[in-house]
C-alpha positions in Angstrom: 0.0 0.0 0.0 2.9 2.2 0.9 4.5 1.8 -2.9 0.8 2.2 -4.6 0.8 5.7 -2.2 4.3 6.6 -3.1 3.6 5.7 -6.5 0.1 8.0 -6.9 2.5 10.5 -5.1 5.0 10.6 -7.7 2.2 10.5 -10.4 0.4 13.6 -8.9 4.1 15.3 -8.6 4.4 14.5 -12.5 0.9 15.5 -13.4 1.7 19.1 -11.3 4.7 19.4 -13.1 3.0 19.2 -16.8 0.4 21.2 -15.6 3.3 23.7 -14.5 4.6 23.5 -18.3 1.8 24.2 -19.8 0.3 26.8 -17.9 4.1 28.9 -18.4 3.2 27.6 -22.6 -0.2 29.7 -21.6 1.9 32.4 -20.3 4.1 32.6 -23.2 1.3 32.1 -25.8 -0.2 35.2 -24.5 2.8 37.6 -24.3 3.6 36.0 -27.7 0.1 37.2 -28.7 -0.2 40.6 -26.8 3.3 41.9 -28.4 1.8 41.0 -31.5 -1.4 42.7 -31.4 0.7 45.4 -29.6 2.8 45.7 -33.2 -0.1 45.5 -35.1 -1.9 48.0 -33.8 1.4 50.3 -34.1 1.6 49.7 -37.7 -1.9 50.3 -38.6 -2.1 54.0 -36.4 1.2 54.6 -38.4 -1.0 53.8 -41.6 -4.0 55.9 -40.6 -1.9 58.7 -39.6 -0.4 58.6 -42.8 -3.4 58.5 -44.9 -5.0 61.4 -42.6 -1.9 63.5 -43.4 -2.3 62.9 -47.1 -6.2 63.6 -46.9 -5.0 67.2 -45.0 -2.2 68.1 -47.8 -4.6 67.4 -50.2 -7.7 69.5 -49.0 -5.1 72.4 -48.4 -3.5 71.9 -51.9 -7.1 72.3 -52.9 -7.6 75.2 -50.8 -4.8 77.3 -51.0 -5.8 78.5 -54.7 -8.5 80.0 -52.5 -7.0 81.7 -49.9 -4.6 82.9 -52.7 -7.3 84.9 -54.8 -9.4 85.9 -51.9 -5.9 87.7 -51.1 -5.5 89.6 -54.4 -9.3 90.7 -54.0 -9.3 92.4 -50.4 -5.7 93.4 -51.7 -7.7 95.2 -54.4 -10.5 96.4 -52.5 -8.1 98.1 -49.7 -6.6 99.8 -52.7 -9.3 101.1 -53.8 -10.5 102.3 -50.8 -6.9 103.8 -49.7 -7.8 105.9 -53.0 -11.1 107.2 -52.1 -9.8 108.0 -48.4 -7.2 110.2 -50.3 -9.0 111.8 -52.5 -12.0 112.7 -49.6 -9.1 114.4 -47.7 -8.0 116.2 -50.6 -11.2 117.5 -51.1 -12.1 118.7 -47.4 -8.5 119.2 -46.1 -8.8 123.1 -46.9 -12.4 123.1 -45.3 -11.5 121.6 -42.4 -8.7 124.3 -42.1 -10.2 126.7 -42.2 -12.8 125.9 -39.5 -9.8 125.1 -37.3 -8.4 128.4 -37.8 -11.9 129.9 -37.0 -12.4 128.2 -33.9 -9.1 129.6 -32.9 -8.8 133.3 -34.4 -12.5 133.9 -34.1 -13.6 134.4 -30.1 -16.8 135.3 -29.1 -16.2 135.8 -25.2 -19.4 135.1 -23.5 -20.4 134.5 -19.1 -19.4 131.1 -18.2 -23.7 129.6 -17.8 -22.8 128.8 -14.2 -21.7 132.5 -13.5 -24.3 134.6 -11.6 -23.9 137.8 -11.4 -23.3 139.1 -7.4 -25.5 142.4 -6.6 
């Protein structure tokens, strides 16, 4: 009875020992299978960033004749207006002189409104 115990013993030792293996074969399997995913997942964020980047350069290649023109035109629409600016200060520059000079030269000296007169 003693060799049957020692025996199921040593068959239960073996069995925990397998059991060991292939539950560190588990272990492995699934580091094997994270790093993969890990890679994977690496490359295809490497591809979408990629194709996003070529999605933006073409939408501003697309774009930027656009911006380009809408330039030129408030470029030409400032000039224009920098022209009639000009030419409104030609025209009332020696008005606006003139009242300047009046407001000056030309003193009407009147009772502060607040002034009463003292009796």
């Amino acid at each position: 009875m003693a060799a049957q115990q020692s025996q199921s013993i040593q068959t239960l030792l073996e069995a925990e020992k397998e059991a060991a293996k292939v539950v560190q074969q588990a272990r492995d399997y699934r580091v094997k299978k994270l790093k993969e995913a890990r890679t994977q997942a690496t490359k295809e964020i490497d591809d979408y960033r990629k194709y996003k980047e070529q999605e933006f350069a073409a939408f501003e290649a697309s774009h930027a004749g656009n911006t380009q023109s809408a330039q030129v035109a408030i470029d030409k629409e400032t000039e224009v207006k920098k022209g009639e600016i000009a030419q409104q200060y030609a025209q009332n520059k020696d008005a606006v002189v003139k009242k300047l000079l009046d407001r000056v030269t030309l003193v009407t000296p009147e009772l502060h409104r607040n002034l009463t007169k003292v009796e």
